[in-house]
VMD Tcl script that builds the backbone (N, CA, C; Angstrom):
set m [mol new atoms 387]
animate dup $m
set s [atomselect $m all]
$s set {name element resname resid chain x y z} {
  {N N UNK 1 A 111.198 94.755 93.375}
  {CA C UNK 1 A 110.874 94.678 91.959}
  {C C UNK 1 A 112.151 94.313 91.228}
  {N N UNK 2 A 112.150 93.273 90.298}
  {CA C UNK 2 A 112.673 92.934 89.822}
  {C C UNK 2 A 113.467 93.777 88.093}
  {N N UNK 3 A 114.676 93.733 88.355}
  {CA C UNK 3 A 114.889 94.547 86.980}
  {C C UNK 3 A 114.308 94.439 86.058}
  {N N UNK 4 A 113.810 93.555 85.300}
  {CA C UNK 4 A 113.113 92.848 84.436}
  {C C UNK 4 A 111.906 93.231 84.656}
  {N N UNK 5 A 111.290 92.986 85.631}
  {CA C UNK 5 A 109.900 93.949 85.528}
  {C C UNK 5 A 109.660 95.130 85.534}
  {N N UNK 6 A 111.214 95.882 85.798}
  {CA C UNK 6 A 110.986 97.393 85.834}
  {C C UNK 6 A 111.339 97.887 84.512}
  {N N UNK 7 A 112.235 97.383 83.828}
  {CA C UNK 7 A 112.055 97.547 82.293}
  {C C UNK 7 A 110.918 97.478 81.520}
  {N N UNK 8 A 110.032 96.418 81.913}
  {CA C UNK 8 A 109.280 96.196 81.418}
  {C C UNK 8 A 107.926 97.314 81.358}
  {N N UNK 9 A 107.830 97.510 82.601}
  {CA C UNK 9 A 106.950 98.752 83.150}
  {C C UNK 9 A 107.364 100.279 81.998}
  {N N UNK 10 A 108.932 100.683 82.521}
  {CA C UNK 10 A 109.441 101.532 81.362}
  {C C UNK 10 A 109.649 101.655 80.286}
  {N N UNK 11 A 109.617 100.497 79.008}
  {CA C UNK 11 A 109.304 100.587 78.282}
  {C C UNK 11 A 107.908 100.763 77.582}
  {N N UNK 12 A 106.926 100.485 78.010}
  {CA C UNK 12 A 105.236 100.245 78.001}
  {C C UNK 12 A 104.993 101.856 78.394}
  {N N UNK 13 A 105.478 102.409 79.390}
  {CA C UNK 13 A 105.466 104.061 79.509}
  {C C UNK 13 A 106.091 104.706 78.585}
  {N N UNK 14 A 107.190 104.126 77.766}
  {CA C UNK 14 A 108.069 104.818 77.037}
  {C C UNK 14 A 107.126 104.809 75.477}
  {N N UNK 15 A 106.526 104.007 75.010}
  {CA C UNK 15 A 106.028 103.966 73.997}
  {C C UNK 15 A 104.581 103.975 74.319}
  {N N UNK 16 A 103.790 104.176 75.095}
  {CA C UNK 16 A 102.463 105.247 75.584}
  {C C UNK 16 A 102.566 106.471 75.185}
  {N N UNK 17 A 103.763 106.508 75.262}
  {CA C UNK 17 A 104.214 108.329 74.650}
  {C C UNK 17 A 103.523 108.527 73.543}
  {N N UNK 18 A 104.002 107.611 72.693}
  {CA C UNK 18 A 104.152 108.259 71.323}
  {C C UNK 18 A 102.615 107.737 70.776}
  {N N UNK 19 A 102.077 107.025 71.311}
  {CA C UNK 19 A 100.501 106.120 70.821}
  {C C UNK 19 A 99.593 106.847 71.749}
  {N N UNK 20 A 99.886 107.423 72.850}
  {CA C UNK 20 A 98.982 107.836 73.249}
  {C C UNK 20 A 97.439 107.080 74.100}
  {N N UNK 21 A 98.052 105.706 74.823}
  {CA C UNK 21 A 96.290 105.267 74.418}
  {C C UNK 21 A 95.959 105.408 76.467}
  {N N UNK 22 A 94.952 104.770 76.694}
  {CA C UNK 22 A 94.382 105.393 78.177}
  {C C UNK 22 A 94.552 103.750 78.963}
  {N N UNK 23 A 94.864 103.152 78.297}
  {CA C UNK 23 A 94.801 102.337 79.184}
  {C C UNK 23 A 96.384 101.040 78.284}
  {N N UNK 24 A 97.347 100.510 79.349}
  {CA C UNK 24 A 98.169 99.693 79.131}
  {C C UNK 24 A 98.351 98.687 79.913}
  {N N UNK 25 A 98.755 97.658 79.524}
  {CA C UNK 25 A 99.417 96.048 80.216}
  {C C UNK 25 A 100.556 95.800 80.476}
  {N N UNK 26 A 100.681 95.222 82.058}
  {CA C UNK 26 A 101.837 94.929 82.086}
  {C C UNK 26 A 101.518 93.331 82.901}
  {N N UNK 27 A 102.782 92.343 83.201}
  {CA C UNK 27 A 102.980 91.362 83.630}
  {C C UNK 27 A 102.447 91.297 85.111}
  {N N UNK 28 A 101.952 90.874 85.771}
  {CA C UNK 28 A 101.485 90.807 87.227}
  {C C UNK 28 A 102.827 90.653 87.795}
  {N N UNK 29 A 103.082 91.104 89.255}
  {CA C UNK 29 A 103.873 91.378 89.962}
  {C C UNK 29 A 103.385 91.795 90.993}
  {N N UNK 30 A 103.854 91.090 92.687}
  {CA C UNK 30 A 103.338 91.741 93.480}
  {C C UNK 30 A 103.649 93.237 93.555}
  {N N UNK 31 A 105.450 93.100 93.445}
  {CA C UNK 31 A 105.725 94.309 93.727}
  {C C UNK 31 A 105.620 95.584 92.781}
  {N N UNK 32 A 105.495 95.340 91.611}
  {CA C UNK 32 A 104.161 96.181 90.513}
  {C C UNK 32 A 103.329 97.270 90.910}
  {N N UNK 33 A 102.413 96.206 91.371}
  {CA C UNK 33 A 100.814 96.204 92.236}
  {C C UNK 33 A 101.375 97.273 93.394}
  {N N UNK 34 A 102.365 96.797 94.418}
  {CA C UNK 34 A 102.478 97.733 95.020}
  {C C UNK 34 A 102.910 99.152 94.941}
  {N N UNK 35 A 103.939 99.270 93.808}
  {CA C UNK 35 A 104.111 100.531 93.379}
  {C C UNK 35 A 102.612 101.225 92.492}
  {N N UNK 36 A 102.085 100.294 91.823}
  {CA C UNK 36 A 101.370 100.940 91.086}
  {C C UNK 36 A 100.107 101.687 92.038}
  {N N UNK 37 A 100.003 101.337 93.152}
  {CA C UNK 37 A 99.318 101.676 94.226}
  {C C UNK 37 A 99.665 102.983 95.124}
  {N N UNK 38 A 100.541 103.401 95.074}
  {CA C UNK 38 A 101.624 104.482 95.510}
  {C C UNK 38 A 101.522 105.384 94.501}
  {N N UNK 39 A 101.531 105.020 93.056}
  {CA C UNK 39 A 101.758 105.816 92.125}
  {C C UNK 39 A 99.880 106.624 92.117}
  {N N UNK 40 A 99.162 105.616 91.946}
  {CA C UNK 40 A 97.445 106.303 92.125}
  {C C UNK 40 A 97.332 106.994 93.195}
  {N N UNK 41 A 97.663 106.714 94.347}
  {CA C UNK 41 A 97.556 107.550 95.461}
  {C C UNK 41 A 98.234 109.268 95.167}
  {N N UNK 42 A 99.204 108.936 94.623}
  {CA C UNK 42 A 99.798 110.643 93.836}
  {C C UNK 42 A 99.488 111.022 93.117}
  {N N UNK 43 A 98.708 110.034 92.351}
  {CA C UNK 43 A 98.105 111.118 91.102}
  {C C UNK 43 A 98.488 110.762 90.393}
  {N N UNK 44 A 99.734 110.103 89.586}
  {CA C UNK 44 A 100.054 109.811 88.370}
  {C C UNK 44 A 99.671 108.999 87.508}
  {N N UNK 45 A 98.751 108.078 88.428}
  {CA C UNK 45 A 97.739 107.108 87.118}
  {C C UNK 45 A 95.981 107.376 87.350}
  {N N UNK 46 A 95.456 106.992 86.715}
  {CA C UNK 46 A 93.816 107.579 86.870}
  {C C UNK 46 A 93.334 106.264 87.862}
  {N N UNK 47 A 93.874 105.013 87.717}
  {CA C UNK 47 A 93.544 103.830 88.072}
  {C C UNK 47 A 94.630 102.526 87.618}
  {N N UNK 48 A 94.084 101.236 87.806}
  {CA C UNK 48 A 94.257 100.227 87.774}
  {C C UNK 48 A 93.454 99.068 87.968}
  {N N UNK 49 A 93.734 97.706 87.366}
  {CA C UNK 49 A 92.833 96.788 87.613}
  {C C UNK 49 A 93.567 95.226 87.171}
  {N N UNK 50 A 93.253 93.662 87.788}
  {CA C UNK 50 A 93.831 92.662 87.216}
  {C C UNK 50 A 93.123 92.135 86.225}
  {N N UNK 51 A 93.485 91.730 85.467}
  {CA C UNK 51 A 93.207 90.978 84.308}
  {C C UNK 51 A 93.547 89.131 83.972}
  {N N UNK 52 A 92.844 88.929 84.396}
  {CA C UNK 52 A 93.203 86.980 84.577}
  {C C UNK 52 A 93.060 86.434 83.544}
  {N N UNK 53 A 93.133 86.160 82.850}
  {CA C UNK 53 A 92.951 85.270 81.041}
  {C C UNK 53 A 93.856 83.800 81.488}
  {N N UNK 54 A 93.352 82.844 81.580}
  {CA C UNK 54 A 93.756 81.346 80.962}
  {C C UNK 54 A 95.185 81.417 82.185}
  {N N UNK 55 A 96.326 81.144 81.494}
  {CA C UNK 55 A 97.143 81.063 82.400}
  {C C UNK 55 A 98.065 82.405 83.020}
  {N N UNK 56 A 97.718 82.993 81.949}
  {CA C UNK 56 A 98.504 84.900 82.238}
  {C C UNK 56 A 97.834 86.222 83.486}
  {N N UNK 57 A 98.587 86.689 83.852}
  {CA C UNK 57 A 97.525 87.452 84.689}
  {C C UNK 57 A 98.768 88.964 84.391}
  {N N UNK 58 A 97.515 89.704 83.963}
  {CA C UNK 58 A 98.400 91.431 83.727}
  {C C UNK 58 A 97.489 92.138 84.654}
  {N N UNK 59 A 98.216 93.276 84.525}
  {CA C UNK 59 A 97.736 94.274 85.319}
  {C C UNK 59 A 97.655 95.371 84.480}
  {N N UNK 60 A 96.116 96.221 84.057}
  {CA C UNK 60 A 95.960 97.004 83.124}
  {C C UNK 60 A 96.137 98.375 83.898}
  {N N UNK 61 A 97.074 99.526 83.064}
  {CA C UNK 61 A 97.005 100.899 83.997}
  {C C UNK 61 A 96.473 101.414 83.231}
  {N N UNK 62 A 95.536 102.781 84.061}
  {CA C UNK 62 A 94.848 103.716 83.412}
  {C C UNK 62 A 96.004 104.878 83.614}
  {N N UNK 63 A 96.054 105.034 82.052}
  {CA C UNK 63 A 97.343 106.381 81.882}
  {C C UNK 63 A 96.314 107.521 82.658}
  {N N UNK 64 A 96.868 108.300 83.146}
  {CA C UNK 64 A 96.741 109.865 83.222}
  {C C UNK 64 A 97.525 110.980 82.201}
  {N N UNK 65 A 96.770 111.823 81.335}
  {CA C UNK 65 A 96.821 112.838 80.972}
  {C C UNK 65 A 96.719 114.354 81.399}
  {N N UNK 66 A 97.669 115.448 80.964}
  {CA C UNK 66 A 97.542 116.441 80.881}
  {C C UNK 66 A 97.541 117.134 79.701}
  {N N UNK 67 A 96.797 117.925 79.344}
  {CA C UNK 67 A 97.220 118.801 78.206}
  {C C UNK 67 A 97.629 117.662 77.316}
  {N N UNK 68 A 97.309 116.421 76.579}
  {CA C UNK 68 A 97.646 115.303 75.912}
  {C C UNK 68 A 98.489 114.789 76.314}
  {N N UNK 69 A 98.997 114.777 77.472}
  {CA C UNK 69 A 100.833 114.336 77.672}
  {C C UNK 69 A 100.413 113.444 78.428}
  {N N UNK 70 A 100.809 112.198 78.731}
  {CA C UNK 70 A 100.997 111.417 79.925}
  {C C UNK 70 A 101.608 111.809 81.149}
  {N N UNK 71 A 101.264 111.957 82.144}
  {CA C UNK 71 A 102.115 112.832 83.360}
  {C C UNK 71 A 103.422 111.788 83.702}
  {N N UNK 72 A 103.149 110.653 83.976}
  {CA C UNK 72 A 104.219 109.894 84.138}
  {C C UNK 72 A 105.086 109.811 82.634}
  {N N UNK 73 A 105.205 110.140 81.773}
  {CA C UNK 73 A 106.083 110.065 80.409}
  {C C UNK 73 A 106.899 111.380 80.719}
  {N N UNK 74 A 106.417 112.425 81.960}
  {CA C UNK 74 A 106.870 114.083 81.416}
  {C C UNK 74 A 108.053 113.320 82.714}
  {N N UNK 75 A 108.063 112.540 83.091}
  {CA C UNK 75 A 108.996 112.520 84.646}
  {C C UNK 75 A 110.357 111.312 84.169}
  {N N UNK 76 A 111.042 111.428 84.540}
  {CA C UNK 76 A 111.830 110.116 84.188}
  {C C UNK 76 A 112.208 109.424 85.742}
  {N N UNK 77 A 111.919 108.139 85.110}
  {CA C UNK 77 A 111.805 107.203 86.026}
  {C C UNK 77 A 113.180 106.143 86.388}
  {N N UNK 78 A 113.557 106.029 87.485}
  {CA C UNK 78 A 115.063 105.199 87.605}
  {C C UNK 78 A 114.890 104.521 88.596}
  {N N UNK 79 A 115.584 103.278 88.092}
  {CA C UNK 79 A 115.156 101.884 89.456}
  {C C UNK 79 A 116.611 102.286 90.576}
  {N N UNK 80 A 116.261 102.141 91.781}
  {CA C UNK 80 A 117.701 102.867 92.610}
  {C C UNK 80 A 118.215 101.408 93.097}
  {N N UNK 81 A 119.656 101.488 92.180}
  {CA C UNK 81 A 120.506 100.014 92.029}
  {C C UNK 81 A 120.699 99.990 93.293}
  {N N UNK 82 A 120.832 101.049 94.542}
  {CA C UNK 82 A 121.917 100.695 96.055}
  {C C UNK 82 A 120.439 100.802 96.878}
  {N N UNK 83 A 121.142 99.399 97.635}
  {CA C UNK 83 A 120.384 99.312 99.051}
  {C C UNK 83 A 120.712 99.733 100.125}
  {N N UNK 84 A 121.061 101.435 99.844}
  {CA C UNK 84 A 120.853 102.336 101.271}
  {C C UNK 84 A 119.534 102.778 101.898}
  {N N UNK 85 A 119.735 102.576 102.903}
  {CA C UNK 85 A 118.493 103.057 103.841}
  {C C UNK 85 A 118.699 104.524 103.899}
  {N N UNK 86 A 117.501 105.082 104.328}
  {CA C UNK 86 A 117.658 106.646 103.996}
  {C C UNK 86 A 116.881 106.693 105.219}
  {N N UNK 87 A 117.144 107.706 106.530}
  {CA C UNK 87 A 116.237 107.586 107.595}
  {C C UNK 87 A 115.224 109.022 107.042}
  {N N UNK 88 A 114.287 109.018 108.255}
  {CA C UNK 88 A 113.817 109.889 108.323}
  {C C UNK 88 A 114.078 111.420 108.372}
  {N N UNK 89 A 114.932 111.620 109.229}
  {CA C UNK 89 A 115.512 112.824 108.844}
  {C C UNK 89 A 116.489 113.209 107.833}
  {N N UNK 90 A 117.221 112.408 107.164}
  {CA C UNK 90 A 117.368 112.159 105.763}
  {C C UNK 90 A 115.968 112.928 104.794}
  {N N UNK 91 A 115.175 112.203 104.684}
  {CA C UNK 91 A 113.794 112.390 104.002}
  {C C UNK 91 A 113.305 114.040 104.009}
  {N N UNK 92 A 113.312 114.369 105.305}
  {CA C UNK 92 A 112.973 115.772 105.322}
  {C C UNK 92 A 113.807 116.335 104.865}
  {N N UNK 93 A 115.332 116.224 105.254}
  {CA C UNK 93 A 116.117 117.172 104.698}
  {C C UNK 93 A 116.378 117.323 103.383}
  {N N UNK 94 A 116.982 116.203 102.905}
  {CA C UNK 94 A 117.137 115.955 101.290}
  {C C UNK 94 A 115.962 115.716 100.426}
  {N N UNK 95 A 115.114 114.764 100.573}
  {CA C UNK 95 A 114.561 114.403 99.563}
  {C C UNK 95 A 112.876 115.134 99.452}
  {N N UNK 96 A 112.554 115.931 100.188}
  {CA C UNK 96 A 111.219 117.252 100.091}
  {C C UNK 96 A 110.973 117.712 98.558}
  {N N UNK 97 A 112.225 118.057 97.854}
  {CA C UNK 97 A 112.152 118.817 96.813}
  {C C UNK 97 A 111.287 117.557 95.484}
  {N N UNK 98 A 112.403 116.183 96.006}
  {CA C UNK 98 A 111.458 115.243 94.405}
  {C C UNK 98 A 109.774 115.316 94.588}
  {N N UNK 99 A 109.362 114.884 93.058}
  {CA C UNK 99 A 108.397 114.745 92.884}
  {C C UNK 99 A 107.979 113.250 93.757}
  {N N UNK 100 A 108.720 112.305 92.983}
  {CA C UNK 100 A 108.395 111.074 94.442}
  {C C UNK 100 A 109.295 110.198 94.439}
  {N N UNK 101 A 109.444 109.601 95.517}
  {CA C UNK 101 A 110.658 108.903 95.719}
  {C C UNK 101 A 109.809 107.857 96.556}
  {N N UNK 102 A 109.789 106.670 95.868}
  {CA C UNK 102 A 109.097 105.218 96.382}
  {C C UNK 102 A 110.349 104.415 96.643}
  {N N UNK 103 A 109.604 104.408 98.210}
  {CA C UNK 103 A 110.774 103.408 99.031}
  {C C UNK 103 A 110.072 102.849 100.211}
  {N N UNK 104 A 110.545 101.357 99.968}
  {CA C UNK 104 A 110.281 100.482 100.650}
  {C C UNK 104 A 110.852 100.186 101.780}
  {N N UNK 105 A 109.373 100.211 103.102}
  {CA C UNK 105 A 109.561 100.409 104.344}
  {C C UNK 105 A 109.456 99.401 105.436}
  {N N UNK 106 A 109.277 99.477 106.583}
  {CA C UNK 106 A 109.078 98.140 107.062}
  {C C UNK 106 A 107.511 98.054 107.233}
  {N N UNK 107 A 106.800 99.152 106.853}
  {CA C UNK 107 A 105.115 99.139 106.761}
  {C C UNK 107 A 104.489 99.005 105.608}
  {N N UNK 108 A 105.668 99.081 104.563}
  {CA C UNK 108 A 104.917 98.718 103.219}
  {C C UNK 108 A 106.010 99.930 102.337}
  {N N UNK 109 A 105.077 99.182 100.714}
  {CA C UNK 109 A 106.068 100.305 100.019}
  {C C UNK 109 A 105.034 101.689 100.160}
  {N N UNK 110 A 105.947 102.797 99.997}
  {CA C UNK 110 A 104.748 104.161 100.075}
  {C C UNK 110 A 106.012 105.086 99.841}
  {N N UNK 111 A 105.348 105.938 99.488}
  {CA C UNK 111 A 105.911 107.808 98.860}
  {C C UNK 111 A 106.612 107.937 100.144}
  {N N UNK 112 A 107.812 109.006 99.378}
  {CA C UNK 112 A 108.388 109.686 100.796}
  {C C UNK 112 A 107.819 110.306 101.719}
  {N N UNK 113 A 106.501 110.877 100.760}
  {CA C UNK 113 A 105.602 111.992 101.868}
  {C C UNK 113 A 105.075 110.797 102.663}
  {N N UNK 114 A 104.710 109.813 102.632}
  {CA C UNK 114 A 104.072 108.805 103.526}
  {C C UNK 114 A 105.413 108.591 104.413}
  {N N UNK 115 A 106.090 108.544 103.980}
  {CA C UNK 115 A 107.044 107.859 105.373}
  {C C UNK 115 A 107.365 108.832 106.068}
  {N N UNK 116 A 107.591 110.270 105.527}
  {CA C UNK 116 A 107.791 111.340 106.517}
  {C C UNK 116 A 106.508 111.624 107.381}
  {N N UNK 117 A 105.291 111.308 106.891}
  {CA C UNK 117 A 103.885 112.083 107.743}
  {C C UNK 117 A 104.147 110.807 109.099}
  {N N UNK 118 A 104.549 109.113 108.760}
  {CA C UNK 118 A 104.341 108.163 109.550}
  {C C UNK 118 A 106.107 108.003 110.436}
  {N N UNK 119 A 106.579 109.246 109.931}
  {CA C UNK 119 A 107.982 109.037 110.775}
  {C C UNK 119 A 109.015 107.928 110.931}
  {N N UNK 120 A 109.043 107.242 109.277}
  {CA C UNK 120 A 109.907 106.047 109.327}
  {C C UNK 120 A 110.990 106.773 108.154}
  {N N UNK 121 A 112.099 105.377 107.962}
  {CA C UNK 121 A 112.990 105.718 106.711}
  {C C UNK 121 A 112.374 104.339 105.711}
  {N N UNK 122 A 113.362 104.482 104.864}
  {CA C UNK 122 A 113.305 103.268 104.297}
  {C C UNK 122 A 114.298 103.219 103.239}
  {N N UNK 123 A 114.291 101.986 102.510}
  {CA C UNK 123 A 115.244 102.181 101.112}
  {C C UNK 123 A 114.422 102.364 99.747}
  {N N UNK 124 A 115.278 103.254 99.241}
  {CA C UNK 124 A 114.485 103.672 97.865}
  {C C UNK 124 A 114.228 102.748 96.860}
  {N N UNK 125 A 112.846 102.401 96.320}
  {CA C UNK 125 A 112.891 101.436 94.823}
  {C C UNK 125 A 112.974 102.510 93.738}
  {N N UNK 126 A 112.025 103.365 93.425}
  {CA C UNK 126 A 112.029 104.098 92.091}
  {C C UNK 126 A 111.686 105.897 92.726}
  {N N UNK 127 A 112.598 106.273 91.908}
  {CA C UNK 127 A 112.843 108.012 92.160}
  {C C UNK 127 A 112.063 108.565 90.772}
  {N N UNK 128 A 110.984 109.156 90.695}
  {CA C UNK 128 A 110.448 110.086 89.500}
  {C C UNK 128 A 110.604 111.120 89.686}
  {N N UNK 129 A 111.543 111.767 89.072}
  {CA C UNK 129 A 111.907 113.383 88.919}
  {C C UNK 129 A 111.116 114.236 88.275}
}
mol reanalyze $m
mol bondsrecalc $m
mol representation Tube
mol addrep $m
C-alpha cells in the first residue's frame, strides 16, 4: 500500500469521527481491498463493497459502531515505514498483546493471529493499537 493511499484511507477514518455516517469511500486499490478484508474478518468494519461509476472505481466501507463510536476511530492506525520481517516466533512472543498487526506474508496479507495459527512470519503493513 502505497503512502498516498494510506493517508487517504486515514484521513476518511479521521473525519468519520466527527460526522459519524455508516458507510465511506475510498480510491480502489488492490492492496486496500486486501487490508480491508483482514480488517472485516476482525471485526472492525461491518462490510464492504466496489463501486464502478464511468471511469472511477471506489471502494465503499461499512463503518462499525460501538456505543456511537467508530471502533476503528477508538484505535490509531500507523503505516510501518521498515521492511523488517518479523518471524513467527517473533509473533508469539512480542506481538500477542496488539489489537492487530497486518502483515504481509508470502500467503497473502492477514492478521498476526492468522500467521501465527498458519505458522509463518511476515513484514508488517499497518499496526492498530
Amino acid at each position: 500500500m502505497n503512502q498516498k493511499s494510506f493517508l487517504n484511507l486515514q484521513n476518511i477514518l479521521k473525519v468519520s469521527k466527527q460526522t459519524k455516517p455508516s458507510i465511506v469511500k475510498i480510491k480502489f486499490s488492490k492492496k486496500s481491498l486486501e487490508i480491508l478484508s483482514v480488517l472485516l474478518k476482525e471485526g472492525f468494519i461491518r462490510g464492504y463493497f466496489l463501486e464502478d461509476k464511468k471511469s472511477t472505481k471506489n471502494i465503499c466501507i461499512l463503518l462499525k459502531y460501538t456505543d456511537d463510536i467508530n471502533i476503528l476511530n477508538l484505535k490509531s492506525i500507523q503505516l510501518k515505514q521498515q521492511r523488517k520481517y518479523i518471524s513467527v516466533k517473533e509473533l508469539k512472543t512480542y506481538y500477542t498483546a496488539f489489537n492487530l498487526l497486518i502483515l504481509s506474508t508470502k500467503k497473502g496479507t492477514m492478521s498476526h493471529l492468522n500467521a501465527i495459527n498458519l505458522n509463518i512470519g511476515g513484514f508488517p503493513m499497518i499496526n492498530i493499537i
